[in-house]
mmCIF file of the N, C-alpha and C atoms, coordinates in Angstrom:
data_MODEL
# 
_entry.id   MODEL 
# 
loop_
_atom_site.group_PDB 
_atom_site.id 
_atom_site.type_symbol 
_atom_site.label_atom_id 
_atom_site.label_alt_id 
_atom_site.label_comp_id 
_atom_site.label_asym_id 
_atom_site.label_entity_id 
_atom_site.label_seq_id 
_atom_site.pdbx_PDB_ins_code 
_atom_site.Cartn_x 
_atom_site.Cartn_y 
_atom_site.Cartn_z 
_atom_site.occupancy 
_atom_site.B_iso_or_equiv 
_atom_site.pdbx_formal_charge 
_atom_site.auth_seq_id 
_atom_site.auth_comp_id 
_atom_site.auth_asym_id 
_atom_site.auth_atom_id 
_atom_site.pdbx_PDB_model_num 
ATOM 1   N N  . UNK A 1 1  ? 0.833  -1.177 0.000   1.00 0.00 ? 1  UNK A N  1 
ATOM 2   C CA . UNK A 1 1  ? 0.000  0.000  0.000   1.00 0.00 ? 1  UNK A CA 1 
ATOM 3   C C  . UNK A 1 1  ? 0.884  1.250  0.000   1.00 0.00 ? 1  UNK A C  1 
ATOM 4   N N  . UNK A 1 2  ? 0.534  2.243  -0.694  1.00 0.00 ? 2  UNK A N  1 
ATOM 5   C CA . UNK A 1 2  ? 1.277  3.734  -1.094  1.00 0.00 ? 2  UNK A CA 1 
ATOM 6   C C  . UNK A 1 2  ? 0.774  4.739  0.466   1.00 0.00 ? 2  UNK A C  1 
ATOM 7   N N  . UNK A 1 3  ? 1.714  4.760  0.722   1.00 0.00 ? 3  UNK A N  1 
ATOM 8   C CA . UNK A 1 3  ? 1.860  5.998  1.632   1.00 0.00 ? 3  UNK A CA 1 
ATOM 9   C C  . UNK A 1 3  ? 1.268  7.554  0.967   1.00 0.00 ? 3  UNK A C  1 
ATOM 10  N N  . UNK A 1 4  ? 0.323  7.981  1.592   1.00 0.00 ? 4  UNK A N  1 
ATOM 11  C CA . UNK A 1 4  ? 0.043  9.137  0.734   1.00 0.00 ? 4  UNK A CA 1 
ATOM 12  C C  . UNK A 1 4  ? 0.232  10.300 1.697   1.00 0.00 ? 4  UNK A C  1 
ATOM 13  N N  . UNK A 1 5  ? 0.898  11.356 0.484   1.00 0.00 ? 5  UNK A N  1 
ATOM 14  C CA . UNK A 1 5  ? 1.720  12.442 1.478   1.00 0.00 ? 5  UNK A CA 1 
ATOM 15  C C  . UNK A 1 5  ? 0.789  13.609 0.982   1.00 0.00 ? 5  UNK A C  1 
ATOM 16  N N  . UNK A 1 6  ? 0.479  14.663 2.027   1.00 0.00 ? 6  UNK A N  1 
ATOM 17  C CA . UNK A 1 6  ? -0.042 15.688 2.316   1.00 0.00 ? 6  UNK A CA 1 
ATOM 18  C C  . UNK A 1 6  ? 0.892  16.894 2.163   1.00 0.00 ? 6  UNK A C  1 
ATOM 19  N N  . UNK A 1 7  ? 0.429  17.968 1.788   1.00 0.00 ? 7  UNK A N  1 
ATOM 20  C CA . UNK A 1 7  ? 1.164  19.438 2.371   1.00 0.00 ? 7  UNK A CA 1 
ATOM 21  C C  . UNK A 1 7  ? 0.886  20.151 3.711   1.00 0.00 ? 7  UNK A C  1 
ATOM 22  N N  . UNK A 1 8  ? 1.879  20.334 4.460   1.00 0.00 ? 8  UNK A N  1 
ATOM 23  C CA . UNK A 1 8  ? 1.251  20.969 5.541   1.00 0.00 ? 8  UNK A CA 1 
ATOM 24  C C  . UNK A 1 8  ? 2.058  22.136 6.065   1.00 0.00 ? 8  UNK A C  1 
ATOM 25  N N  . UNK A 1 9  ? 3.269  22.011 5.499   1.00 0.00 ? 9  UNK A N  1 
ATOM 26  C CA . UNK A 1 9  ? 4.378  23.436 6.263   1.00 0.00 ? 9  UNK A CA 1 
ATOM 27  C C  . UNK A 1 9  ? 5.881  23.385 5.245   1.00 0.00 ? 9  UNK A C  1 
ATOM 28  N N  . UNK A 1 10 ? 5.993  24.317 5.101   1.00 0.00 ? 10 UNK A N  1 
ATOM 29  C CA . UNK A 1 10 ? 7.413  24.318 4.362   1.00 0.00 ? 10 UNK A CA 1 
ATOM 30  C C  . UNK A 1 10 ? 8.597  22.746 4.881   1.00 0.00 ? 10 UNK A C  1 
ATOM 31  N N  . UNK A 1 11 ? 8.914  22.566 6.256   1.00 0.00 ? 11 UNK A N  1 
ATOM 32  C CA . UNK A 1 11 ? 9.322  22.406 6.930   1.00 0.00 ? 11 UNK A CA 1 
ATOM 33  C C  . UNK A 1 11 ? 8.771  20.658 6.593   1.00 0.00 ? 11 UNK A C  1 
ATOM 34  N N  . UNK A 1 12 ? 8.061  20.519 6.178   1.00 0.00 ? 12 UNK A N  1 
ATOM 35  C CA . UNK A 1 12 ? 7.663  18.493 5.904   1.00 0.00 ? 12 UNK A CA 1 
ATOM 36  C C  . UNK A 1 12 ? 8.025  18.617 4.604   1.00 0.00 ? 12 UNK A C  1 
ATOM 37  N N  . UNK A 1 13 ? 7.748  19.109 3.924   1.00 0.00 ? 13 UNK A N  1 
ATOM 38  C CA . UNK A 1 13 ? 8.258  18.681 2.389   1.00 0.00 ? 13 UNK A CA 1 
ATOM 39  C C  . UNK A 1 13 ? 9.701  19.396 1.818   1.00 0.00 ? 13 UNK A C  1 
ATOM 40  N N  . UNK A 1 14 ? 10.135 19.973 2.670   1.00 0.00 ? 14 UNK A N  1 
ATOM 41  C CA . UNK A 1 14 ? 11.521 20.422 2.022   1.00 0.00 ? 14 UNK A CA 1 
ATOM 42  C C  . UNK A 1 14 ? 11.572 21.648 1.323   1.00 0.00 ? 14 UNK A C  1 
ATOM 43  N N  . UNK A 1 15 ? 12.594 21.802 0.832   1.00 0.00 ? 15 UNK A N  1 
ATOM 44  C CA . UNK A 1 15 ? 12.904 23.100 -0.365  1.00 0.00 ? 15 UNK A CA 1 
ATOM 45  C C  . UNK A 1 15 ? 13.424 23.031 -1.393  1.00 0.00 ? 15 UNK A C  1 
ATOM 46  N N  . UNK A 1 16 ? 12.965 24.054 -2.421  1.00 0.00 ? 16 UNK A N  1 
ATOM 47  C CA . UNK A 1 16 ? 14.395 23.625 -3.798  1.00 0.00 ? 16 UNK A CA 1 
ATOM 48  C C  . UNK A 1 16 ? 15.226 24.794 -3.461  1.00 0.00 ? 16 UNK A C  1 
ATOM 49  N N  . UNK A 1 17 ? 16.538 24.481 -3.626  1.00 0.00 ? 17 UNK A N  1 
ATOM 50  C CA . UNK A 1 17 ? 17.807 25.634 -3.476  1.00 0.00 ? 17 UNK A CA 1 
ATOM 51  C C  . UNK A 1 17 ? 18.338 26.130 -4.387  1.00 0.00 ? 17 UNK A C  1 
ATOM 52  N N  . UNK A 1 18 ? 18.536 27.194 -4.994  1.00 0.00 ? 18 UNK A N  1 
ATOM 53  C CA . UNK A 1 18 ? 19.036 27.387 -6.221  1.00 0.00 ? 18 UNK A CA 1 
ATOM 54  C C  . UNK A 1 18 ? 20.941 27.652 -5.933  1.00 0.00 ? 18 UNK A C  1 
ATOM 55  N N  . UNK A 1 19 ? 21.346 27.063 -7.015  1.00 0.00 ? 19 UNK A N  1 
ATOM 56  C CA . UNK A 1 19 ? 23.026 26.982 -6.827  1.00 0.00 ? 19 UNK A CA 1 
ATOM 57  C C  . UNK A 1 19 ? 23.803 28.067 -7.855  1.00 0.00 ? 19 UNK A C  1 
ATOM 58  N N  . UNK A 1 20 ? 23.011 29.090 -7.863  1.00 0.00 ? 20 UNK A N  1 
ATOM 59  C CA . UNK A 1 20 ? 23.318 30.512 -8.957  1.00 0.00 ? 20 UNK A CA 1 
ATOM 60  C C  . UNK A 1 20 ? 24.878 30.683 -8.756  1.00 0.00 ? 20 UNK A C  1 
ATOM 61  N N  . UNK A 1 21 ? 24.395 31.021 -7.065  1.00 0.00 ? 21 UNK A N  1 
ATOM 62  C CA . UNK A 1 21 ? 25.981 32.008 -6.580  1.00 0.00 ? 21 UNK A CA 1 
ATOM 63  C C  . UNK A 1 21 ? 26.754 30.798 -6.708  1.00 0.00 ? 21 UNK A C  1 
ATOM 64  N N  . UNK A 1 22 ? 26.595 30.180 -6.258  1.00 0.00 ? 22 UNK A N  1 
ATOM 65  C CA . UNK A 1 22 ? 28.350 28.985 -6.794  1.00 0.00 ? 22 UNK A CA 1 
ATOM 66  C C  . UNK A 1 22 ? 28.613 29.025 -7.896  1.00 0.00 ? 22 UNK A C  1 
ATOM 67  N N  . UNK A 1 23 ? 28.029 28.436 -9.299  1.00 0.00 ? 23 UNK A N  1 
ATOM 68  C CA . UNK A 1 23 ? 27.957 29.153 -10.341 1.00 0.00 ? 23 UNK A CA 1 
ATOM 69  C C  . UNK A 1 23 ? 28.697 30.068 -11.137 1.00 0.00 ? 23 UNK A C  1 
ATOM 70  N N  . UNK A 1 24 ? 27.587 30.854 -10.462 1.00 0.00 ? 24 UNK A N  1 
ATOM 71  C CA . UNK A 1 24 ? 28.874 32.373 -10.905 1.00 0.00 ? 24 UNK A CA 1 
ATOM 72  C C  . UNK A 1 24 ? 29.871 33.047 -10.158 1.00 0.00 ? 24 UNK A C  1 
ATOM 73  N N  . UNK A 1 25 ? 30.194 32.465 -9.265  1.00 0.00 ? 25 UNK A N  1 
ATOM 74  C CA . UNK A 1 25 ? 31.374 33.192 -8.531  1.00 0.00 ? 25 UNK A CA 1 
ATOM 75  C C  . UNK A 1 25 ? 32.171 31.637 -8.924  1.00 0.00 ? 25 UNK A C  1 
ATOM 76  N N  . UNK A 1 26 ? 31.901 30.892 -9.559  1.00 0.00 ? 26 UNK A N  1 
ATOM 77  C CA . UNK A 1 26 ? 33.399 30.137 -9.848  1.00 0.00 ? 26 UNK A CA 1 
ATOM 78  C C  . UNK A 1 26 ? 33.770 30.643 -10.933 1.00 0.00 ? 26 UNK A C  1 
ATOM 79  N N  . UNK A 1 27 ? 32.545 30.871 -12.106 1.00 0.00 ? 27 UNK A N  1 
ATOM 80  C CA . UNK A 1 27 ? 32.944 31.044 -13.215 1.00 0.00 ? 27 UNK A CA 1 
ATOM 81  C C  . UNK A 1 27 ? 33.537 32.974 -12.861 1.00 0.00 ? 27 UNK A C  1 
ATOM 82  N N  . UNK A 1 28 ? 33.511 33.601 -12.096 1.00 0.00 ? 28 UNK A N  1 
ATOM 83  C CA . UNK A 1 28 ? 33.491 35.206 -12.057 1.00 0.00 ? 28 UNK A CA 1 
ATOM 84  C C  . UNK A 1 28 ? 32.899 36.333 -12.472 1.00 0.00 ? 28 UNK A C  1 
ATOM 85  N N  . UNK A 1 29 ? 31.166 35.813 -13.009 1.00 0.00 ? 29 UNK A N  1 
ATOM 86  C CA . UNK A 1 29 ? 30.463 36.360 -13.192 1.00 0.00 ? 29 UNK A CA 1 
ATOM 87  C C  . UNK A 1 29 ? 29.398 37.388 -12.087 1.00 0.00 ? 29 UNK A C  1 
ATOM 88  N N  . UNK A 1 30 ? 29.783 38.667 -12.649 1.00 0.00 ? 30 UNK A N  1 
ATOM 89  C CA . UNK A 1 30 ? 29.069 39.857 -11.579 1.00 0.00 ? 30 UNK A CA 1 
ATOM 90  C C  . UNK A 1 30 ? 27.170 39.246 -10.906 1.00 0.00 ? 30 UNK A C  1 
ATOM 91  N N  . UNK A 1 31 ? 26.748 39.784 -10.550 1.00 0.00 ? 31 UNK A N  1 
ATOM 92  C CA . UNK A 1 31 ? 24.952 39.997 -10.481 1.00 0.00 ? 31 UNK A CA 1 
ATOM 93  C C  . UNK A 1 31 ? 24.516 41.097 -11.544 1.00 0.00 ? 31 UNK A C  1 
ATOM 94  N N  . UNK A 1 32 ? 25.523 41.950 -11.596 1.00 0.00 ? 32 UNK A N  1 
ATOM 95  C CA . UNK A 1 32 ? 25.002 43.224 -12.723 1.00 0.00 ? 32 UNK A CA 1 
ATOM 96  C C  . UNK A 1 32 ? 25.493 42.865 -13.704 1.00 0.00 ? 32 UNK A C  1 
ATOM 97  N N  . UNK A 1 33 ? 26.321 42.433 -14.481 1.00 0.00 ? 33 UNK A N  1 
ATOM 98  C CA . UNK A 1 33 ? 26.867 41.197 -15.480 1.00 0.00 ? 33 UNK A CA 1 
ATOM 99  C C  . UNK A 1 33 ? 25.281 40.598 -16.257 1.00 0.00 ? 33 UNK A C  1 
ATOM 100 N N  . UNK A 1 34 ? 25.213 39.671 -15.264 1.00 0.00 ? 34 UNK A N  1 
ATOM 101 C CA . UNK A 1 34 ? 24.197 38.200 -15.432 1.00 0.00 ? 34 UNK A CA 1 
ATOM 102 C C  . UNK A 1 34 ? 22.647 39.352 -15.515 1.00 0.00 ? 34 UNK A C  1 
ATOM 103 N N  . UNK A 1 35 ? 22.553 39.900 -15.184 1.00 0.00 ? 35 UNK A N  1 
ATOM 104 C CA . UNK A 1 35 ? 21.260 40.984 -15.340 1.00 0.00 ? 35 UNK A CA 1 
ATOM 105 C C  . UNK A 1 35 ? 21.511 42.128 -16.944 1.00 0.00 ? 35 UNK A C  1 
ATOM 106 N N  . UNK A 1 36 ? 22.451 42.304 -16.655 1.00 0.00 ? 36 UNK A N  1 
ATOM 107 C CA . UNK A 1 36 ? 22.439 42.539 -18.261 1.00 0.00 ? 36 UNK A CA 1 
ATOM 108 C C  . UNK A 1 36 ? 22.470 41.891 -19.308 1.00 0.00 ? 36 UNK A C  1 
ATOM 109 N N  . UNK A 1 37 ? 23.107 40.677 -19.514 1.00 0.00 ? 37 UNK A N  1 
ATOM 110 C CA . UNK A 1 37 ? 22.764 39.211 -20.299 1.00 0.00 ? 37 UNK A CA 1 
ATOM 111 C C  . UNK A 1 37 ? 22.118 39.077 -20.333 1.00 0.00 ? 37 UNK A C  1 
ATOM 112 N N  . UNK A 1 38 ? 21.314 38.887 -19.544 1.00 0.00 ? 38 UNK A N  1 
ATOM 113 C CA . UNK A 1 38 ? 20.009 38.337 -19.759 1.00 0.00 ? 38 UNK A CA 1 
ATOM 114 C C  . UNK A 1 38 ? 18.589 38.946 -20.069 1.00 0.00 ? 38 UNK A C  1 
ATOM 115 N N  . UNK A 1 39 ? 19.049 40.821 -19.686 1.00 0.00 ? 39 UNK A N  1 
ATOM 116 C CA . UNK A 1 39 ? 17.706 41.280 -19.781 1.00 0.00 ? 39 UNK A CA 1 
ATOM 117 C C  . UNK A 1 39 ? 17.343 41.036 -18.685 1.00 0.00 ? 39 UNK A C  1 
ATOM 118 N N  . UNK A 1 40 ? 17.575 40.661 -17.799 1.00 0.00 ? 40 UNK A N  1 
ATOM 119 C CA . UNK A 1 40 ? 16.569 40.813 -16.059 1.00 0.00 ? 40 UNK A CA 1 
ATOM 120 C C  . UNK A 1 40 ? 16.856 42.231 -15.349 1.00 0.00 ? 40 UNK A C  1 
ATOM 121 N N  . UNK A 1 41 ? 16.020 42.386 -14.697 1.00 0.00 ? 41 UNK A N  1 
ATOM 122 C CA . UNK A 1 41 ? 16.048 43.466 -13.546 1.00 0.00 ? 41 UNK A CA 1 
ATOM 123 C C  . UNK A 1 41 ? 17.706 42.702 -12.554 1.00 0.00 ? 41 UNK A C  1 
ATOM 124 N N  . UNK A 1 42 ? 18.469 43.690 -11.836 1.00 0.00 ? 42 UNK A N  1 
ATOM 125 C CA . UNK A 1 42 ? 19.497 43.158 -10.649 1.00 0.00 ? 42 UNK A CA 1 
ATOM 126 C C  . UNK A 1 42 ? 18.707 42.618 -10.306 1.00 0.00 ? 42 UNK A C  1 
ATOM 127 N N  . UNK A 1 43 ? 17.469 43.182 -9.265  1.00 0.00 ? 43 UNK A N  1 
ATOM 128 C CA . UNK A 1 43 ? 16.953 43.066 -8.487  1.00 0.00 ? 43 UNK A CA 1 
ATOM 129 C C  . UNK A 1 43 ? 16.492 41.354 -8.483  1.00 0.00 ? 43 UNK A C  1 
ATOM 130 N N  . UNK A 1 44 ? 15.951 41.013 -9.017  1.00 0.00 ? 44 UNK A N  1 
ATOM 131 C CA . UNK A 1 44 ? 15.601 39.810 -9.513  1.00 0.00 ? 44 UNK A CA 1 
ATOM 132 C C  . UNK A 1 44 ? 16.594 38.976 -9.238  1.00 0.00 ? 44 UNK A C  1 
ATOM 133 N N  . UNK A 1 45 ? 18.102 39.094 -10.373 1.00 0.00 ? 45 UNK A N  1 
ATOM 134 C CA . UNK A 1 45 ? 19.221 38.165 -10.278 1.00 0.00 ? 45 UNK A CA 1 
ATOM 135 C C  . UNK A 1 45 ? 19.618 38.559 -8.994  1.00 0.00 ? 45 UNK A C  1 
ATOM 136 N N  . UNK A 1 46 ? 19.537 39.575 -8.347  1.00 0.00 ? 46 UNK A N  1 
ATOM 137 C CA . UNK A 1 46 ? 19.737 39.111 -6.436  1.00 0.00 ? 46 UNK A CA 1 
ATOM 138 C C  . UNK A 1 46 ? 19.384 38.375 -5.745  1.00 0.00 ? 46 UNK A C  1 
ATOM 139 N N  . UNK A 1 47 ? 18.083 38.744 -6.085  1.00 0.00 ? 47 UNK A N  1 
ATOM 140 C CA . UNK A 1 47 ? 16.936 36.991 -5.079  1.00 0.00 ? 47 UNK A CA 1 
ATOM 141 C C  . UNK A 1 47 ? 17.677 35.947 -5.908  1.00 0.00 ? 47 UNK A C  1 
ATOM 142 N N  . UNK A 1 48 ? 17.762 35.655 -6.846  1.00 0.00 ? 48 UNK A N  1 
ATOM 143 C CA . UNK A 1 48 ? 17.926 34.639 -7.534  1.00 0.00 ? 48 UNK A CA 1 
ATOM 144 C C  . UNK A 1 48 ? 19.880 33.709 -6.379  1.00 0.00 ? 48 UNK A C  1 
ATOM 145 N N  . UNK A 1 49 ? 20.376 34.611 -6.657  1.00 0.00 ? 49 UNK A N  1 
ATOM 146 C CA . UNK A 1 49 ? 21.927 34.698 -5.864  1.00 0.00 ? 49 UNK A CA 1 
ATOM 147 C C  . UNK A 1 49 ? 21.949 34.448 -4.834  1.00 0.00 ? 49 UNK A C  1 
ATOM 148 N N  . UNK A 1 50 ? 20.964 35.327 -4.145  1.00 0.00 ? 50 UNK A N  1 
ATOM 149 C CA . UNK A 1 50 ? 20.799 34.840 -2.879  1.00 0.00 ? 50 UNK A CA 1 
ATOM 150 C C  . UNK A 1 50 ? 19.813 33.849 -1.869  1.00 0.00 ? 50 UNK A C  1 
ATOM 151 N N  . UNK A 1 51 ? 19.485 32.754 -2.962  1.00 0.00 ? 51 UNK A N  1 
ATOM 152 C CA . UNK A 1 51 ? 18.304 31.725 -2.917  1.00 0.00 ? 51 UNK A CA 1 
ATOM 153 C C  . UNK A 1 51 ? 17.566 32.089 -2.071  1.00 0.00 ? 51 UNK A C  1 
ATOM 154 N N  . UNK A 1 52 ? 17.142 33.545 -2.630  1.00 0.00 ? 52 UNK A N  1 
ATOM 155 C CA . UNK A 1 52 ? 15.639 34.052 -1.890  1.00 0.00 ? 52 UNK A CA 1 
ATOM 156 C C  . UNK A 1 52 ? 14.693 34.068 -2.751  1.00 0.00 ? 52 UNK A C  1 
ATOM 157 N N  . UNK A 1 53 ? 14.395 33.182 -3.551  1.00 0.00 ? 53 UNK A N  1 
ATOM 158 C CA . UNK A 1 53 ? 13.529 33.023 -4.360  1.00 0.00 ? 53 UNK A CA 1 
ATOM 159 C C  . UNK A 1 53 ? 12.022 31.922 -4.039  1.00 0.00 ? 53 UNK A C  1 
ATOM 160 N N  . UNK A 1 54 ? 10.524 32.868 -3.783  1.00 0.00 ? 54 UNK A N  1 
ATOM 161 C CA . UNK A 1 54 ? 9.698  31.763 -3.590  1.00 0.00 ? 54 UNK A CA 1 
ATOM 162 C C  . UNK A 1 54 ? 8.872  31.310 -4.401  1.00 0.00 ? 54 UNK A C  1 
ATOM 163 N N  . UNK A 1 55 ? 8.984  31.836 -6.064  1.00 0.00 ? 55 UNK A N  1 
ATOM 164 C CA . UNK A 1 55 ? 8.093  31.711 -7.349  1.00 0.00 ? 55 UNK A CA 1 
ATOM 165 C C  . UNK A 1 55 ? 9.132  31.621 -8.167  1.00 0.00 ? 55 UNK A C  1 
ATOM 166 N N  . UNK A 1 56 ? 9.323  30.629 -8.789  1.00 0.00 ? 56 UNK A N  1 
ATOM 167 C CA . UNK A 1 56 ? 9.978  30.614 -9.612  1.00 0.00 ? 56 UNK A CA 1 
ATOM 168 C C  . UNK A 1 56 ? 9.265  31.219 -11.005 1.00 0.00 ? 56 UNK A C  1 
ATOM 169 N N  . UNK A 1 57 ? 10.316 32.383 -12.377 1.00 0.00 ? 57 UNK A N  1 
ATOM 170 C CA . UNK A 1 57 ? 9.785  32.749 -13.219 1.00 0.00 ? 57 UNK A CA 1 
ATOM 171 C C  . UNK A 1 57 ? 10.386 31.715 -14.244 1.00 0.00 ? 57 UNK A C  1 
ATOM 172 N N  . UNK A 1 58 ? 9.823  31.013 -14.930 1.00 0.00 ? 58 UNK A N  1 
ATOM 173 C CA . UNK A 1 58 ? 10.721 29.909 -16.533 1.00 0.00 ? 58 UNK A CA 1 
ATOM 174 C C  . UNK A 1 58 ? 10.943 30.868 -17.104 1.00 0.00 ? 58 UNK A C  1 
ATOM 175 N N  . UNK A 1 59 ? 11.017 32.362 -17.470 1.00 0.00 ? 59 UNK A N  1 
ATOM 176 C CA . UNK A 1 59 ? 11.168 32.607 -18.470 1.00 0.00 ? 59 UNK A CA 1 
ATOM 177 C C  . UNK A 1 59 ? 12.461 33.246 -18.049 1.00 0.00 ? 59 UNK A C  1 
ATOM 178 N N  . UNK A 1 60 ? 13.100 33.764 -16.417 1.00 0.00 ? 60 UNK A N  1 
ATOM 179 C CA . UNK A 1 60 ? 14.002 34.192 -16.276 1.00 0.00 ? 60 UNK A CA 1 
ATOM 180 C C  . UNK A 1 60 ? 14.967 32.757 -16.301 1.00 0.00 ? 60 UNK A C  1 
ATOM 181 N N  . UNK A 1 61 ? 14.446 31.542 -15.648 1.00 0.00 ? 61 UNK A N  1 
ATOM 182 C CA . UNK A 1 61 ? 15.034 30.531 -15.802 1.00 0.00 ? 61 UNK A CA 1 
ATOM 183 C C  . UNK A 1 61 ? 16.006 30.090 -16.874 1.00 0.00 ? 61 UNK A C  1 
ATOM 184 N N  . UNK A 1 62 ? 15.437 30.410 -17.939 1.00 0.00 ? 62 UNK A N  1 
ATOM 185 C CA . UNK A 1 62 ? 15.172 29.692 -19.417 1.00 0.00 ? 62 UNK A CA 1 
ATOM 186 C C  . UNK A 1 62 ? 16.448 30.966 -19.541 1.00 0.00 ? 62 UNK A C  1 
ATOM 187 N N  . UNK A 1 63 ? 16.496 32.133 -19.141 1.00 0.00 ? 63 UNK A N  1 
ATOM 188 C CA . UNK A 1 63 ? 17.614 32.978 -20.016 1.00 0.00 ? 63 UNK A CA 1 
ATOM 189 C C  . UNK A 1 63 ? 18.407 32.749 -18.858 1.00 0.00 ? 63 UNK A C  1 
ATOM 190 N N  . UNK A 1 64 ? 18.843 32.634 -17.941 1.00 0.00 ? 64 UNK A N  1 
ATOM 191 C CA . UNK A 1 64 ? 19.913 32.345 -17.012 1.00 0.00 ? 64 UNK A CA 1 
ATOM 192 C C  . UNK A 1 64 ? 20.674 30.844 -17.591 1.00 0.00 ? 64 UNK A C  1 
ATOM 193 N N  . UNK A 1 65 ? 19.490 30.005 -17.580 1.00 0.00 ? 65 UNK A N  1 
ATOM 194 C CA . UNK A 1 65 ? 20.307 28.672 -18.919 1.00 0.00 ? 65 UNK A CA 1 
ATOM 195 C C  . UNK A 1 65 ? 21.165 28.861 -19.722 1.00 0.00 ? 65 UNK A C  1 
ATOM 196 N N  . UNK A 1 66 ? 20.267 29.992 -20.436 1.00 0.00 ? 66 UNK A N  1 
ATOM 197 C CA . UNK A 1 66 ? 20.914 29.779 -21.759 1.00 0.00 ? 66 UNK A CA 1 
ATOM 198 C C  . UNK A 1 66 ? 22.393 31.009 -21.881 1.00 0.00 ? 66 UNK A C  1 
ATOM 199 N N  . UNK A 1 67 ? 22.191 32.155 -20.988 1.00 0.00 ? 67 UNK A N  1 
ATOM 200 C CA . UNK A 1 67 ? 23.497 32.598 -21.118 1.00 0.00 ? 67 UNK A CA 1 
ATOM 201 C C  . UNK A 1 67 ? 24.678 32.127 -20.278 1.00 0.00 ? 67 UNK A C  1 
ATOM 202 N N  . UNK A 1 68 ? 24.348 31.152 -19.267 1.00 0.00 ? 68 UNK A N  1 
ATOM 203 C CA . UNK A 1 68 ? 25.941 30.385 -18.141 1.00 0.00 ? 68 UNK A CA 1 
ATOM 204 C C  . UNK A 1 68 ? 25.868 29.458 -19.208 1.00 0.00 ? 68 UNK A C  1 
ATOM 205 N N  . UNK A 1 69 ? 25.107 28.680 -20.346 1.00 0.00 ? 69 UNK A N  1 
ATOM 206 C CA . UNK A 1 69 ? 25.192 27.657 -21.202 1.00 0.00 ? 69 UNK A CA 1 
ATOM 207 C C  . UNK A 1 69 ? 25.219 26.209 -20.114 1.00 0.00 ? 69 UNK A C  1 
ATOM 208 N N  . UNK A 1 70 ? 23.994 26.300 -19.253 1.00 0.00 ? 70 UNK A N  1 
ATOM 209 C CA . UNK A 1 70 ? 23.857 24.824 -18.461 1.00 0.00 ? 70 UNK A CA 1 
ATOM 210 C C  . UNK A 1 70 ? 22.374 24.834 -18.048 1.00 0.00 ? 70 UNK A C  1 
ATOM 211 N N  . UNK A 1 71 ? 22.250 23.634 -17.360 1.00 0.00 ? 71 UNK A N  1 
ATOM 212 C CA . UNK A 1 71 ? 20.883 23.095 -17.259 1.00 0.00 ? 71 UNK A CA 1 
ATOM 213 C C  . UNK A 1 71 ? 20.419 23.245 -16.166 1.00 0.00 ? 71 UNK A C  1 
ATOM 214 N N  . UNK A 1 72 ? 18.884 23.179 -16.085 1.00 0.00 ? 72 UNK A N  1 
ATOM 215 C CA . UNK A 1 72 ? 17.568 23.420 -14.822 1.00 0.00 ? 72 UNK A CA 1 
ATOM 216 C C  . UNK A 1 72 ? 18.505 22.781 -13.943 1.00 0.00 ? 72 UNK A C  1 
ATOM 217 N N  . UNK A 1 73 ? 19.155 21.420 -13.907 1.00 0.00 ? 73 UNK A N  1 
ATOM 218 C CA . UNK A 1 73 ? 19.349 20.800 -13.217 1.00 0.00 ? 73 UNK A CA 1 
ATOM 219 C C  . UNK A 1 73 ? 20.533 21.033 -12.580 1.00 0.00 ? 73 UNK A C  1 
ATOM 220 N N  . UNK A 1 74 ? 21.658 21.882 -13.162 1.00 0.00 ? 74 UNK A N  1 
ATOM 221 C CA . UNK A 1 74 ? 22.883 22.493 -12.490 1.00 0.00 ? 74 UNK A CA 1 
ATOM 222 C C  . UNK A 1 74 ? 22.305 23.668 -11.649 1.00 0.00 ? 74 UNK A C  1 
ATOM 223 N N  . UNK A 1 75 ? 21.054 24.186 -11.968 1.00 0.00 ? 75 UNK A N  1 
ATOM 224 C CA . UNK A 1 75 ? 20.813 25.587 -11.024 1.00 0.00 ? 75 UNK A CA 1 
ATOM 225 C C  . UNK A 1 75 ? 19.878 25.268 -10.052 1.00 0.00 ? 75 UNK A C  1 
ATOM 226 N N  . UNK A 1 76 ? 19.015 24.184 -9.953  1.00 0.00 ? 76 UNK A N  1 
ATOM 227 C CA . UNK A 1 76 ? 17.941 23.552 -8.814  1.00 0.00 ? 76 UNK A CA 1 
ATOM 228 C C  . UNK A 1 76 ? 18.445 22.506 -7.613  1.00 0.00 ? 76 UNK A C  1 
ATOM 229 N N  . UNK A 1 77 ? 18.311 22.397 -7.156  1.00 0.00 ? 77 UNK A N  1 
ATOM 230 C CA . UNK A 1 77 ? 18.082 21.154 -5.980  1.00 0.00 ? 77 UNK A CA 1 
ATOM 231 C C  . UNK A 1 77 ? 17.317 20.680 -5.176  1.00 0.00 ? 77 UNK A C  1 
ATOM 232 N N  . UNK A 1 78 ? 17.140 19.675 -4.944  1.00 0.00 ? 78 UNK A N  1 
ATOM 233 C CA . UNK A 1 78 ? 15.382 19.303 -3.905  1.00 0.00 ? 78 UNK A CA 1 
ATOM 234 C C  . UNK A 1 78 ? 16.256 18.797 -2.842  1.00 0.00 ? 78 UNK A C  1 
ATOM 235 N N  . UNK A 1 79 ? 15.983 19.339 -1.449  1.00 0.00 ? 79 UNK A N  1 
ATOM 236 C CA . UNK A 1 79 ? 16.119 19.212 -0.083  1.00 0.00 ? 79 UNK A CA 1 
ATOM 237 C C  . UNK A 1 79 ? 15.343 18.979 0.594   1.00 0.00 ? 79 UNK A C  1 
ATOM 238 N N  . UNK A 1 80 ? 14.793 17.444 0.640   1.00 0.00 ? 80 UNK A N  1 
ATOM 239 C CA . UNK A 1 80 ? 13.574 17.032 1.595   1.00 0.00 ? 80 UNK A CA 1 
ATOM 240 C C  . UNK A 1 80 ? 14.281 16.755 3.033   1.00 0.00 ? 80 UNK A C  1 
ATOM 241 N N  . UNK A 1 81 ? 13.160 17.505 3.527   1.00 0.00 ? 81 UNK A N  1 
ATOM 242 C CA . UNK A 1 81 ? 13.050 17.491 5.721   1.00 0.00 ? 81 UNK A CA 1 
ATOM 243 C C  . UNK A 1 81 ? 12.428 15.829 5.663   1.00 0.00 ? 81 UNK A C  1 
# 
């Protein structure tokens, strides 16, 4: 029988972490850099840097991809509590 899981608090199901700032501080890429590449607001690629992000946008996603040239999966992580 399947265990069936509920939502109830940040804190039972975990978080996704975004791994921006490692990223770009290996490669030596600014926040005002990566915001001009891409066409984003700083403001934005800040939350983003500083995995203060609680909505993710695909479309800022999708241009952060495509100008570091790597995948959803180098910039996400799932951290289950």
């Amino acid at each position: 029988m399947d265990e069936k899981r509920s939502l109830l608090t940040r804190n039972t199901y975990g978080k996704i972490h975004l791994k921006l700032k490692e990223i770009m501080d290996a490669r030596g890429i600014t926040r005002y850099r990566l915001s001009q590449d891409t066409g984003t607001r700083f403001v934005v690629i800040d939350k983003w840097y500083k995995d203060n992000v609680e909505k993710l946008d695909l479309d800022v996603l999708a241009r952060i991809c495509y100008v570091l040239g790597c995948s959803v999966s180098d910039l996400l992580t799932y951290e289950e509590n």
